[in-house]
N, C-alpha and C positions, 0 to 999 in steps of 0.2 A: 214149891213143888216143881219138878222136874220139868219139863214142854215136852209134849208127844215128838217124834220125828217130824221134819218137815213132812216128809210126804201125806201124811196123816191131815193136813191142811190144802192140800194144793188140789186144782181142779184136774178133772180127768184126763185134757189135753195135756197138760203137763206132767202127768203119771203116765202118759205114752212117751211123749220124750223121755223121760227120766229110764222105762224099762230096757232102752236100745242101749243104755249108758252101761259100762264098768263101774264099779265102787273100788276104791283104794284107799286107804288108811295110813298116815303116816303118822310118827309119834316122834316130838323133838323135847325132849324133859316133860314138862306137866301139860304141853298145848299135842291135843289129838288135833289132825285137820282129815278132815272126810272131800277125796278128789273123785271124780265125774271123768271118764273120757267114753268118746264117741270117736268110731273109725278103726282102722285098721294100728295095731300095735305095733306095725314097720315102718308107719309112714312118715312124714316130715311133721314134728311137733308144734302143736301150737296152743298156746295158753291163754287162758281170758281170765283177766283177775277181776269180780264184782266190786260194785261202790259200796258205798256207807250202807249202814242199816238195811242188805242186801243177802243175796246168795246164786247160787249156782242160775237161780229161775229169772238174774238179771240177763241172760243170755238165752233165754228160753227160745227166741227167733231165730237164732242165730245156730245154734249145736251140729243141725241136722246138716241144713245148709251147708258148714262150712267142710262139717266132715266128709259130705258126698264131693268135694274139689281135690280128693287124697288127701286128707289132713286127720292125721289123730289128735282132735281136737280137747284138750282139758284143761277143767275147771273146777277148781276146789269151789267150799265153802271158806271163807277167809276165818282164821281164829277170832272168836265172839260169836259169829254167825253163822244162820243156817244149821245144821250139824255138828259142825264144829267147836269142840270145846280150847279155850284158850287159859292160860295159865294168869293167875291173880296178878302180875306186876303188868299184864299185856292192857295197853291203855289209849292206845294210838298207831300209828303207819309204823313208825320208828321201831315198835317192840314184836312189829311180825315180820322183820325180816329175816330174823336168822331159822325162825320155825316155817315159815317158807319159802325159802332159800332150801334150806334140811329137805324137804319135801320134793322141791324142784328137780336136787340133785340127784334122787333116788325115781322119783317119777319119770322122768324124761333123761336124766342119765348127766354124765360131764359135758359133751357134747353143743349145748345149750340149747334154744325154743325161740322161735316167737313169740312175742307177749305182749297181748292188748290188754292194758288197763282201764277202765271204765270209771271216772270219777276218783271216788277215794282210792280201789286201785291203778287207778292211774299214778298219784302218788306213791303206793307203795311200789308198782312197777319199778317209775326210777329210781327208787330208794335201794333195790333191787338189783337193775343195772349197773349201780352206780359201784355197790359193796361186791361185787362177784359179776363182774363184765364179759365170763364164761358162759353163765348162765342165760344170756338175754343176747340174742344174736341181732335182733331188733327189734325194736320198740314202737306201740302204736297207740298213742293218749288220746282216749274219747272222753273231752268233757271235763280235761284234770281238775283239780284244784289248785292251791300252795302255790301258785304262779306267781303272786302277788299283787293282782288287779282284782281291786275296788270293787266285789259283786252288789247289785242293788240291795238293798235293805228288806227282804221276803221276808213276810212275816210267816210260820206254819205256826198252827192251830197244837196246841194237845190234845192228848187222846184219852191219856193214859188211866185217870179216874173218871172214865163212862164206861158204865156198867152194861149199858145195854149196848149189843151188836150194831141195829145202824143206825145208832149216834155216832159211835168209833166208825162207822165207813163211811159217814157222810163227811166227816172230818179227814178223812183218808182221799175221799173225792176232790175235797177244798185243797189238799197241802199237794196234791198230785198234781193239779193243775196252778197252783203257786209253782213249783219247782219244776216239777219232770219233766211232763208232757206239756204240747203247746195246742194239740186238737182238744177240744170238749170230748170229742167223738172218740177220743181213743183210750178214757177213762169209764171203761166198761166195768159189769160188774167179775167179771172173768180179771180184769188188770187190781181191780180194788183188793179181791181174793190174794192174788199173789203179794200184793204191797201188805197187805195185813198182817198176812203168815209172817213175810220176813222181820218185820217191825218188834211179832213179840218175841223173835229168837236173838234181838240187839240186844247183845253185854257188854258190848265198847261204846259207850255213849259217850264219855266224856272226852272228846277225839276235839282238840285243839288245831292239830298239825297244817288243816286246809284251809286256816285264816294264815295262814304265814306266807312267805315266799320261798318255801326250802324246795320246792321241785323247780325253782327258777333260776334258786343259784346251783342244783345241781346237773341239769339239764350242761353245762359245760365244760364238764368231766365226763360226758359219756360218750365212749367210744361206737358202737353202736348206731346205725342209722336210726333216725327218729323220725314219725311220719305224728301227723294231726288227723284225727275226726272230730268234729264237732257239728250239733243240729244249728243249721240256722238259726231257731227262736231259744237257742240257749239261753235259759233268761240269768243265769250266773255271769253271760258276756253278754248279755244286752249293750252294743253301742263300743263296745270293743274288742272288734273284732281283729282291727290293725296293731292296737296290742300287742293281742295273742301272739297273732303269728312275728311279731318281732319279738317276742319273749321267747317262741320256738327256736328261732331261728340264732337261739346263741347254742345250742346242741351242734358241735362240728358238723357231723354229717344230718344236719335236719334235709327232709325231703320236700312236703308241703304239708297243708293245713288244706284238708276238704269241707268242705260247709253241704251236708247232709239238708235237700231243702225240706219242706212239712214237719220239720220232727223239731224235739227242745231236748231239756239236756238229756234225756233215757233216749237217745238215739238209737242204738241199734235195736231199740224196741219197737218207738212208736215211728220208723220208717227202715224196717230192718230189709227189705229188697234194696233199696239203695244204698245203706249200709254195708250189707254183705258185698254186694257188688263193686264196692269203691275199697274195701278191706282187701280184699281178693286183688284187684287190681293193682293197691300196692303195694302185696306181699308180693308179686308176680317180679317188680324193679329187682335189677341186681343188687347188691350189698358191694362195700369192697371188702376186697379178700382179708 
């Protein structure tokens, strides 16, 4: 049986962000994607792609924020998720680029965007970049994956056969504070709500791609300034952090790697004033021409 709309799920603060938003629809063969913008429609474009088993309310901190800096700020729902419906062969990062790419180039024009990826879209960002380097004027990875460093072995809980409501959220509390979040305090029952909703609109489960290193080897084909966010207590780079940023830093024009402190890997959430503020600051760097 079908899933209500997201919004039919979400709490009432988030049904206020969501009314200030535009709704857009694009269609590239069988995959609809449902896009989110906030701000003025002349402005300088900026994009935020959501992580895994996510959607638009990965950015929920951040929309209002950034759009009040002059920025027409958008955000689809990624194919699988959210809204979004995605076509039967779509399985992974690899098979949503050409449906948003399609979307990109109709949404924000030939011209290209900024584009901050968040986790799994961090991946598909550069996958992004990489196929159509018009599109992504620069790039901003919070949290990627596909680097090819060795994340700890986190164990999450399933969910998926309990019946009752808060068995599935207290198991939602347990896997939020394994991966996400690094405060106890910032797995409220407002954050549990949003991570639930998005959970039962995942149709791409079986996503391989962010055990690999393909955003590592592709990070040195892209033309494109590259910049880093990452939370301090990212617990996916616990302990490597020197890595990272030498794995960033094979992208020609890489810029830096900021370390977002009190937050883990859902950063621009669970520390989104310092997020937004270091985001801002280095969309603010020139590009070269």
């Amino acid at each position: 049986m079908p899933l209500p709309p997201l919004s039919h799920e979400l709490p009432a603060a988030a049904l206020r962000v969501l009314s200030r938003a535009t709704a857009i629809e694009t269609v590239h063969g069988a995959t609809r994607t449902v896009w989110h913008a906030w701000g003025d429609a002349g402005s300088e474009p900026l994009v935020l792609l959501h992580g895994g088993s996510g959607s638009w309310t990965h950015w929920l901190r951040n929309v209002e924020a950034l759009a009040a800096s002059g920025r027409r700020v958008i955000v689809p729902d990624l194919p699988g998720f959210g809204d979004s419906a995605a076509a039967g062969s779509i399985v992974d990062a690899d098979g949503m680029v050409e449906p948003v790419s399609a979307g990109l180039r109709e949404v924000v024009g030939g011209s290209g965007a900024g584009v901050v990826g968040f986790s799994f879209g961090g991946l598909l960002a550069g996958l992004i970049a990489a196929a159509y380097p018009e599109l992504v004027r620069r790039l901003v990875l919070a949290g990627a994956p596909a680097l090819g460093i060795r994340a700890a072995d986190l164990q999450l809980k399933d969910w998926r056969h309990l019946q009752e409501r808060d068995a599935r959220d207290q198991v939602h509390r347990d896997n939020l504070r394994v991966l996400m979040l690094h405060d106890p305090a910032s797995i409220d029952d407002f954050t549990v709500r949003l991570h639930a909703a998005n959970l039962a609109r995942d149709r791409v489960r079986r996503r391989r791609m962010a055990r690999t290193d393909v955003l590592a080897r592709t990070l040195s084909t892209l033309r494109c300034r590259v910049d880093g966010i990452w939370g301090r207590f990212d617990q996916l780079y616990a302990g490597k952090v020197d890595e990272l940023r030498e794995l960033l830093g094979r992208a020609p024009n890489f810029g830096e790697l900021v370390l977002v402190p009190h937050a883990g890997h859902w950063v621009q959430y669970e520390n989104a004033a310092s997020f937004n503020e270091e985001l801002l600051r280095l969309l603010a760097v020139p590009t070269l021409p």
